[in-house]
C-alpha positions in Angstrom: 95.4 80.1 93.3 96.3 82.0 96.5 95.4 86.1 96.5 98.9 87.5 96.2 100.2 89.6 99.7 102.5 92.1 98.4 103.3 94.8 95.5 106.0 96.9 94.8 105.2 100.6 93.8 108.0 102.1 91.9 107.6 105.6 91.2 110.0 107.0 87.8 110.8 109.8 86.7 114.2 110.3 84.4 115.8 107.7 86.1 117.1 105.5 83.3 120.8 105.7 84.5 119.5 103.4 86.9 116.0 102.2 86.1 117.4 98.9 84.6 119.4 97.8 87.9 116.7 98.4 89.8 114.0 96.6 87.5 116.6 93.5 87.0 116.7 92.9 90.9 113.1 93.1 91.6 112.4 90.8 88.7 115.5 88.3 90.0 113.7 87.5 93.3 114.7 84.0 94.8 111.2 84.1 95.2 108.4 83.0 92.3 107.2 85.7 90.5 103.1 84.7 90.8 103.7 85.4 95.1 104.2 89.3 94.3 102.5 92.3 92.0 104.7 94.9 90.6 103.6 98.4 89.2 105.5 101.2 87.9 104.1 104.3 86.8 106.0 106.3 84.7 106.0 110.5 85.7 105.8 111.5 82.2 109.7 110.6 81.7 111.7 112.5 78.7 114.4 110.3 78.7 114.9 106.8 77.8 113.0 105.5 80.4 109.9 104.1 79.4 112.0 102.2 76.9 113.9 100.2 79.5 110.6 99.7 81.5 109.4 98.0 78.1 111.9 95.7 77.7 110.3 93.9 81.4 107.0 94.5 80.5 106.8 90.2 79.2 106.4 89.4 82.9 103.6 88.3 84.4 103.2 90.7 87.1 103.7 93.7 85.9 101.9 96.8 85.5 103.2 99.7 84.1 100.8 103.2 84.1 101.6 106.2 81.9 101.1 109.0 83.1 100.1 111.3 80.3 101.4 114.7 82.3 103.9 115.6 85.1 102.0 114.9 88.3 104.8 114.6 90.9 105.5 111.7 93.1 102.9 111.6 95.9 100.2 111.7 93.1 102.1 109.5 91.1 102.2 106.9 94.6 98.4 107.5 95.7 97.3 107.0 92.0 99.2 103.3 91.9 97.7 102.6 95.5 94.3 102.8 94.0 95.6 99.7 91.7 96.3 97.6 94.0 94.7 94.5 94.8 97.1 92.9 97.6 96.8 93.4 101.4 100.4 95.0 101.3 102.8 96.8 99.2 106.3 98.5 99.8 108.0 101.8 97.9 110.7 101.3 95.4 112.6 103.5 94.1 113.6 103.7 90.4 117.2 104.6 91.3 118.3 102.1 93.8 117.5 98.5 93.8 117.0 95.8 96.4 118.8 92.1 97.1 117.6 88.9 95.8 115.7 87.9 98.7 114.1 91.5 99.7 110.1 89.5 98.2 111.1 86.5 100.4 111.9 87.9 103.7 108.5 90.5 103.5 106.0 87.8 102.7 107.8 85.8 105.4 107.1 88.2 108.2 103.6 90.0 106.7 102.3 86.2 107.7 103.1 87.2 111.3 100.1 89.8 111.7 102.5 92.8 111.3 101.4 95.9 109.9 104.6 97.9 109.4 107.7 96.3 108.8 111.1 97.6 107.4 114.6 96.9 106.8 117.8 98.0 107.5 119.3 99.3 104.1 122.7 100.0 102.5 123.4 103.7 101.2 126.1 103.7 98.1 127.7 106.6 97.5 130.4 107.1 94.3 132.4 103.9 95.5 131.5 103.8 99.5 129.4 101.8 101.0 127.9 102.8 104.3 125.2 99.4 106.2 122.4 101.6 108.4 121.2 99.2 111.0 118.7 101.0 112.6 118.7 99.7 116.8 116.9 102.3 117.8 113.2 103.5 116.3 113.5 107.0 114.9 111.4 108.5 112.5 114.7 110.1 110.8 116.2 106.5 110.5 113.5 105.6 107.9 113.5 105.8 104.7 110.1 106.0 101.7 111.5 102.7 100.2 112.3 99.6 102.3 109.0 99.8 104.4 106.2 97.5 103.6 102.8 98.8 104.7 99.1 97.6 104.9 97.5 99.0 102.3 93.9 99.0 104.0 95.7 101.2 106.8 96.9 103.4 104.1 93.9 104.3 102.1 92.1 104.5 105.1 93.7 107.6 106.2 93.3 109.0 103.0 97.4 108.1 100.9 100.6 110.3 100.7 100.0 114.2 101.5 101.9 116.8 99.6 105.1 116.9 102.2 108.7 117.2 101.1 108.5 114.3 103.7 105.7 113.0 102.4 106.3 109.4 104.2 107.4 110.7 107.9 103.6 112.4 107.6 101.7 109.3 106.5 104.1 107.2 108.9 103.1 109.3 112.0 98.9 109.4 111.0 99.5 105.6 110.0 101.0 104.6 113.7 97.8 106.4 115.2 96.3 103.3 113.6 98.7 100.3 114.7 101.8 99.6 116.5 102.3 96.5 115.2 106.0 97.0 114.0 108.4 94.7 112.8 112.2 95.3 112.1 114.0 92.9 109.5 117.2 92.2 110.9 118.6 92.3 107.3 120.2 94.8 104.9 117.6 93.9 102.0 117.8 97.6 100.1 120.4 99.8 98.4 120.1 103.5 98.5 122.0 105.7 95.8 123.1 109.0 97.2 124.0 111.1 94.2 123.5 114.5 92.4 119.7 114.5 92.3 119.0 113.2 95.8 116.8 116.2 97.4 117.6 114.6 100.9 121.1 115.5 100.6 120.5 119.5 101.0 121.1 120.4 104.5 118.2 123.2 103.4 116.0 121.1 101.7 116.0 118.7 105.3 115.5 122.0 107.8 112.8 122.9 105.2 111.0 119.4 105.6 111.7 119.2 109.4 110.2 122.6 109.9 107.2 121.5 107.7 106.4 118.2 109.8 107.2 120.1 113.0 104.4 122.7 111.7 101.1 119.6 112.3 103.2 117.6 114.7 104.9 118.4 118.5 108.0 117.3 118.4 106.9 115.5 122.0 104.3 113.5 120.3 106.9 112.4 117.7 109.5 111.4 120.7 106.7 109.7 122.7 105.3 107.6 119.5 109.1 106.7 118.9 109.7 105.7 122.5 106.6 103.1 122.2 108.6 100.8 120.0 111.5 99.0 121.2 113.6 97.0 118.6 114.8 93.9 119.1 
């Protein structure tokens, strides 16, 4: 049997408005379940969480981890990291969910020697839908989720830091590393904006600008982005 290429981390905490959506369209892939790893580890949820995440836990490729405190999302991602066992994984998170054929089109292009690939995504907000189809490469385009990375890469330079923006920071050490970028022309994820979304705090983003702004020049950022051109 071929060594499977890709998993997908989901990180969950509370989430259980949502957790079954998103855990019903990873595990409805047009694409065989044995070509793909899934792991969720659970934050120490109080809500009905880990009971949803049960009632998946009969497929084949999934790992669920308990964790038996509170340890906050970018422990929570580096601690699943050390699980994995393919060359690339890709963030999920527990309250959004992704199309039928988000699996198919990553293993697709991770055969074509890319390192970082992503996708444009769909944000869904009460009853709007709004497609982001990023032309341009900015860092601020990006989200955690939707971006499939090489996990070598990532442990090499040591996981997720404790940022608000915890990916823009292992993005910008990770592209000292590789500019082998790849942009799939498809809108493969769904992004729920809603009461609990941090991002949505015009504070909370000048308090995580101002943070990555603190170890980074906002030249070096500009130059790095001017490097890739999208086609």
């Amino acid at each position: 049997m071929r060594k499977k290429k890709l998993t997908i981390i989901i990180s969950s905490y509370n989430n259980s408005l949502y957790l079954k959506k998103c855990l019903e369209s990873i595990f409805n892939q047009s694409i065989s379940k044995d070509k793909f790893n899934v792991i969720l580890i659970d934050d120490k949820s109080t809500d009905d969480s880990l009971k949803i995440t049960n009632n998946f836990k009969h497929n084949i490729n999934f790992k669920i981890i308990k964790n038996k405190k509170n340890i906050g999302l970018v422990k929570s991602c580096n601690k699943a990291i050390k699980f994995l066992k393919t060359d690339f994984f890709v963030r999920v998170d527990s309250d959004d969910y992704v199309s039928k054929d988000f699996v198919k089109y990553i293993l697709l292009n991770i055969k074509n020697g890319y390192d970082f690939i992503f996708t444009n995504y769909i944000i869904l907000e009460k009853n709007k839908i709004k497609k982001i189809n990023i032309k341009d490469f900015k860092l601020k385009y990006l989200i955690s989720c939707s971006v499939v990375l090489r996990t070598k890469i990532t442990k090499n330079i040591g996981g997720y830091r404790n940022y608000l923006w915890e990916e823009y920071d292992l993005y910008l050490r990770y592209f000292k590393k590789t500019k082998k970028i790849f942009k799939i022309n498809k809108y493969l994820y769904y992004y729920r904006f809603h009461g609990k979304n941090m991002t949505k705090l015009v504070s909370w983003k000048k308090k995580a600008w101002a943070q990555i702004f603190k170890n980074y020049k906002k030249s070096e950022i500009k130059n790095l982005e001017k490097k890739f051109k999208l086609k």
